[in-house]
C-alpha positions, 0 to 999 in steps of 0.5 A: 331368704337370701341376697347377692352383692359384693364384699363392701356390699357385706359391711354395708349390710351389717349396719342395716341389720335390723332396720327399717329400711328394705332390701331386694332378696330371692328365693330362687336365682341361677348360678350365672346371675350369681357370678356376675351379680345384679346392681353389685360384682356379686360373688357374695350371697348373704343368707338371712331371716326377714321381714317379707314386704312383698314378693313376685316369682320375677325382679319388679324392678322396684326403686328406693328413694331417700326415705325407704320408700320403693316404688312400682309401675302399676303394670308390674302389679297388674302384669309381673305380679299377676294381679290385674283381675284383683285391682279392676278399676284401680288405675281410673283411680289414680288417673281421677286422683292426679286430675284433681291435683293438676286442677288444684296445682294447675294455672291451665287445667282447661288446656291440659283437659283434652290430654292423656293423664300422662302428657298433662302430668308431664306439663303440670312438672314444666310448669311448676318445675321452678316453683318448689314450693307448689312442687313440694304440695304436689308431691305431697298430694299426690302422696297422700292420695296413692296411700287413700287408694291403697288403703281401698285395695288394701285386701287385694293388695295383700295377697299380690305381695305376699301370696308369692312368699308361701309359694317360692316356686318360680313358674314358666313364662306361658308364652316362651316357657322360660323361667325368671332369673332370678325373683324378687323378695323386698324385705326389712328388719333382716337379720344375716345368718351367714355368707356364701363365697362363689368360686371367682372369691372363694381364693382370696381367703386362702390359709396364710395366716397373714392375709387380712381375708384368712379368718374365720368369718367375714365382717363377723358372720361364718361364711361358706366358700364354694368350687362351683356356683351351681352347688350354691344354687342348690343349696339356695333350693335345698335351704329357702325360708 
Protein backbone atom coordinates (compact mmCIF):
# COMPACT_ATOMS: atom_id res chain seq x y z
CA UNK A 1 0.00 0.00 0.00
CA UNK A 2 0.96 3.27 -0.24
CA UNK A 3 0.46 7.09 1.26
CA UNK A 4 0.91 10.71 0.07
CA UNK A 5 2.71 13.61 2.15
CA UNK A 6 5.54 15.73 1.40
CA UNK A 7 9.44 15.51 2.16
CA UNK A 8 9.23 16.58 6.25
CA UNK A 9 6.38 14.44 5.94
CA UNK A 10 9.19 11.55 4.65
CA UNK A 11 11.57 11.96 7.94
CA UNK A 12 8.49 12.08 9.90
CA UNK A 13 7.27 8.92 8.84
CA UNK A 14 10.65 7.37 9.45
CA UNK A 15 10.29 7.45 13.11
CA UNK A 16 6.86 6.10 13.27
CA UNK A 17 8.29 3.02 11.44
CA UNK A 18 7.03 0.15 13.16
CA UNK A 19 4.36 1.66 15.90
CA UNK A 20 1.37 1.59 16.90
CA UNK A 21 0.16 4.75 16.02
CA UNK A 22 -1.96 4.59 12.51
CA UNK A 23 -1.70 6.41 9.39
CA UNK A 24 -4.19 7.15 6.51
CA UNK A 25 -2.89 5.02 3.19
CA UNK A 26 -4.52 3.96 -0.43
CA UNK A 27 -4.72 1.34 -2.68
CA UNK A 28 -5.93 3.57 -5.48
CA UNK A 29 -5.49 7.46 -6.02
CA UNK A 30 -5.45 9.71 -9.21
CA UNK A 31 -2.56 11.49 -10.56
CA UNK A 32 -4.21 15.01 -9.92
CA UNK A 33 -4.72 13.92 -6.12
CA UNK A 34 -1.05 13.03 -6.05
CA UNK A 35 0.15 16.46 -7.15
CA UNK A 36 -1.59 18.45 -5.19
CA UNK A 37 -1.79 16.14 -2.17
CA UNK A 38 -4.29 15.50 0.61
CA UNK A 39 -3.55 17.26 4.26
CA UNK A 40 0.29 17.72 3.02
CA UNK A 41 1.96 19.43 -0.56
CA UNK A 42 2.09 15.99 -1.63
CA UNK A 43 4.73 15.03 -4.13
CA UNK A 44 5.86 12.14 -2.35
CA UNK A 45 4.33 8.72 -1.97
CA UNK A 46 5.68 6.25 0.19
CA UNK A 47 5.47 2.65 -0.71
CA UNK A 48 4.93 0.39 2.20
CA UNK A 49 4.12 -2.98 4.14
CA UNK A 50 1.25 -2.82 6.91
CA UNK A 51 -0.90 -3.61 9.41
CA UNK A 52 -4.31 -3.06 7.73
CA UNK A 53 -7.17 -1.51 10.34
CA UNK A 54 -9.60 -0.83 8.21
CA UNK A 55 -10.18 -0.15 4.66
CA UNK A 56 -13.28 1.67 2.53
CA UNK A 57 -13.16 1.94 -1.53
CA UNK A 58 -13.41 6.14 -0.20
CA UNK A 59 -11.68 8.74 2.21
CA UNK A 60 -14.11 8.15 5.52
CA UNK A 61 -12.37 10.99 6.87
CA UNK A 62 -11.34 9.43 9.77
CA UNK A 63 -9.61 11.79 12.70
CA UNK A 64 -6.69 10.94 15.07
CA UNK A 65 -6.73 12.21 18.66
CA UNK A 66 -3.72 12.53 20.99
CA UNK A 67 -3.86 8.84 21.87
CA UNK A 68 -3.86 6.99 18.26
CA UNK A 69 -7.28 6.54 18.45
CA UNK A 70 -9.29 7.58 15.17
CA UNK A 71 -12.43 8.20 15.08
CA UNK A 72 -15.75 7.77 12.78
CA UNK A 73 -19.37 9.18 12.27
CA UNK A 74 -21.60 6.20 12.35
CA UNK A 75 -23.06 7.09 8.80
CA UNK A 76 -19.45 6.66 7.23
CA UNK A 77 -19.78 2.99 8.49
CA UNK A 78 -23.62 2.76 7.60
CA UNK A 79 -23.13 5.02 4.11
CA UNK A 80 -19.54 5.25 2.99
CA UNK A 81 -18.63 1.68 4.21
CA UNK A 82 -21.42 0.03 3.06
CA UNK A 83 -22.35 -1.37 6.10
CA UNK A 84 -26.04 -0.22 7.11
CA UNK A 85 -27.81 -3.89 6.48
CA UNK A 86 -25.03 -5.54 8.79
CA UNK A 87 -25.42 -2.94 11.87
CA UNK A 88 -29.27 -2.85 12.31
CA UNK A 89 -30.13 -1.67 15.72
CA UNK A 90 -26.65 -0.26 16.35
CA UNK A 91 -27.44 3.35 16.43
CA UNK A 92 -30.48 2.90 18.99
CA UNK A 93 -27.55 1.24 20.80
CA UNK A 94 -25.64 4.38 21.17
CA UNK A 95 -28.49 6.68 21.46
CA UNK A 96 -29.64 4.22 25.01
CA UNK A 97 -25.89 4.37 25.93
CA UNK A 98 -25.55 8.09 25.90
CA UNK A 99 -29.02 8.62 27.68
CA UNK A 100 -27.59 6.58 30.41
CA UNK A 101 -24.72 8.88 30.87
CA UNK A 102 -26.90 12.22 30.53
CA UNK A 103 -29.09 10.73 33.30
CA UNK A 104 -25.80 9.85 35.52
CA UNK A 105 -23.76 13.12 34.59
CA UNK A 106 -26.97 15.24 34.27
CA UNK A 107 -28.52 17.70 36.99
CA UNK A 108 -31.42 18.05 34.70
CA UNK A 109 -32.09 14.64 32.89
CA UNK A 110 -36.21 15.43 33.30
CA UNK A 111 -35.65 18.65 30.92
CA UNK A 112 -33.38 17.14 28.62
CA UNK A 113 -35.92 13.96 28.08
CA UNK A 114 -38.17 15.50 25.39
CA UNK A 115 -34.96 16.43 23.33
CA UNK A 116 -33.13 14.40 20.54
CA UNK A 117 -30.18 12.45 21.60
CA UNK A 118 -28.05 15.18 19.76
CA UNK A 119 -29.64 18.77 21.39
CA UNK A 120 -29.28 17.08 25.27
CA UNK A 121 -25.86 15.90 24.20
CA UNK A 122 -24.99 19.39 23.07
CA UNK A 123 -26.43 20.65 26.59
CA UNK A 124 -25.20 17.85 28.81
CA UNK A 125 -21.34 19.50 27.19
CA UNK A 126 -22.95 23.40 28.71
CA UNK A 127 -23.63 22.29 31.67
CA UNK A 128 -20.58 20.54 32.74
CA UNK A 129 -18.02 22.32 30.27
CA UNK A 130 -16.63 24.01 33.49
CA UNK A 131 -16.61 20.78 35.90
CA UNK A 132 -13.55 18.91 34.42
CA UNK A 133 -13.63 16.46 36.66
CA UNK A 134 -17.46 15.32 35.70
CA UNK A 135 -16.28 15.98 32.22
CA UNK A 136 -13.35 13.39 32.34
CA UNK A 137 -16.05 10.61 33.97
CA UNK A 138 -18.17 11.36 30.70
CA UNK A 139 -15.68 10.70 28.41
CA UNK A 140 -14.74 7.99 30.26
CA UNK A 141 -18.21 6.45 30.07
CA UNK A 142 -19.16 7.22 27.00
CA UNK A 143 -15.69 5.33 26.10
CA UNK A 144 -16.05 2.48 27.99
CA UNK A 145 -19.61 1.65 26.46
CA UNK A 146 -18.80 2.57 22.18
CA UNK A 147 -16.13 -0.46 23.02
CA UNK A 148 -19.45 -2.59 24.93
CA UNK A 149 -21.13 -1.89 21.78
CA UNK A 150 -18.44 -2.67 19.56
CA UNK A 151 -17.64 -5.83 20.99
CA UNK A 152 -21.59 -6.77 20.32
CA UNK A 153 -20.98 -6.08 16.56
CA UNK A 154 -17.65 -7.06 16.55
CA UNK A 155 -18.62 -9.75 13.70
CA UNK A 156 -19.92 -7.38 11.40
CA UNK A 157 -17.62 -4.96 12.36
CA UNK A 158 -15.01 -6.90 10.89
CA UNK A 159 -15.96 -7.58 7.69
CA UNK A 160 -17.09 -3.54 7.16
CA UNK A 161 -13.35 -2.74 7.78
CA UNK A 162 -11.40 -5.19 6.13
CA UNK A 163 -13.74 -6.86 3.37
CA UNK A 164 -12.45 -3.80 1.18
CA UNK A 165 -8.78 -4.81 1.62
CA UNK A 166 -9.19 -8.17 -0.18
CA UNK A 167 -10.79 -6.38 -2.92
CA UNK A 168 -8.78 -3.08 -3.55
CA UNK A 169 -10.89 -2.36 -6.52
CA UNK A 170 -12.44 1.17 -6.46
CA UNK A 171 -16.41 0.72 -7.61
CA UNK A 172 -18.68 3.67 -9.19
CA UNK A 173 -20.90 5.74 -7.41
CA UNK A 174 -24.37 4.24 -8.30
CA UNK A 175 -25.94 7.47 -8.94
CA UNK A 176 -23.29 9.72 -10.73
CA UNK A 177 -20.97 6.91 -11.66
CA UNK A 178 -17.99 8.69 -10.72
CA UNK A 179 -15.33 6.88 -9.03
CA UNK A 180 -13.65 8.00 -5.66
CA UNK A 181 -10.24 9.95 -5.68
CA UNK A 182 -8.74 8.30 -3.96
CA UNK A 183 -9.67 5.26 -0.92
CA UNK A 184 -8.67 5.17 2.23
CA UNK A 185 -6.75 2.44 4.12
CA UNK A 186 -5.88 3.29 8.26
CA UNK A 187 -2.72 1.15 8.98
CA UNK A 188 -0.01 0.78 11.50
CA UNK A 189 3.24 -1.30 12.42
CA UNK A 190 4.15 -0.18 8.55
CA UNK A 191 7.18 -0.70 7.28
CA UNK A 192 8.55 1.72 4.15
CA UNK A 193 9.78 0.14 1.13
CA UNK A 194 10.49 3.07 -0.88
CA UNK A 195 9.81 6.52 -2.38
CA UNK A 196 8.34 7.91 -5.19
CA UNK A 197 9.21 11.52 -6.41
CA UNK A 198 6.20 13.34 -8.67
CA UNK A 199 7.58 15.51 -11.57
CA UNK A 200 7.00 19.05 -9.67
CA UNK A 201 10.12 17.30 -7.02
CA UNK A 202 11.69 14.96 -9.25
CA UNK A 203 14.43 18.28 -10.09
CA UNK A 204 15.30 19.09 -6.78
CA UNK A 205 17.79 15.91 -6.84
CA UNK A 206 19.62 16.58 -9.88
CA UNK A 207 23.32 15.14 -10.23
CA UNK A 208 25.46 17.86 -8.54
CA UNK A 209 27.17 16.19 -6.40
CA UNK A 210 27.16 19.15 -4.03
CA UNK A 211 23.28 19.51 -3.76
CA UNK A 212 22.31 18.12 -0.26
CA UNK A 213 19.21 16.43 -2.31
CA UNK A 214 21.80 14.24 -4.91
CA UNK A 215 22.13 11.09 -2.99
CA UNK A 216 21.29 7.79 -3.59
CA UNK A 217 18.19 7.49 -1.15
CA UNK A 218 15.89 9.90 0.49
CA UNK A 219 16.06 9.64 4.56
CA UNK A 220 17.66 6.25 3.98
CA UNK A 221 14.91 4.79 1.78
CA UNK A 222 15.84 4.03 -2.69
CA UNK A 223 13.46 6.49 -4.05
CA UNK A 224 12.18 6.62 -7.56
CA UNK A 225 11.75 9.98 -9.64
CA UNK A 226 9.00 10.27 -12.34
CA UNK A 227 8.18 12.84 -15.71
CA UNK A 228 5.01 12.22 -15.31
CA UNK A 229 2.10 11.41 -12.53
CA UNK A 230 0.07 9.07 -14.10
CA UNK A 231 2.74 6.73 -14.64
CA UNK A 232 3.10 6.87 -10.97
CA UNK A 233 -0.50 6.19 -10.79
CA UNK A 234 -0.01 2.68 -12.80
CA UNK A 235 2.49 1.68 -10.90
CA UNK A 236 0.35 2.06 -7.69
CA UNK A 237 -2.14 -0.21 -9.84
CA UNK A 238 0.40 -2.46 -11.26
CA UNK A 239 1.95 -2.93 -7.73
CA UNK A 240 -0.93 -2.62 -4.82
CA UNK A 241 -0.72 -5.15 -1.63
Amino acid sequence: MFHLTDFVGVGKLKKMQGGKRSISAFYNINSQSIGDGIRTDGGYVVEMDADVLAASPDDIGSQPDKTGRRWLVLDTLTTTMGGASKLRGMEKDIEKMMWKIINTHSDYPKSMAEMSINAAWIELKDEREYYKKVLSLIIRDYLDGIEKIMKNYSKPLKSIFTDYAFDKELVPDPDSGDFALWDEIVVNNFKIKKIHVTWEFSPDFGPDLDDPLDSSDIGGFPFELYDDNKDLVDYIARTRN
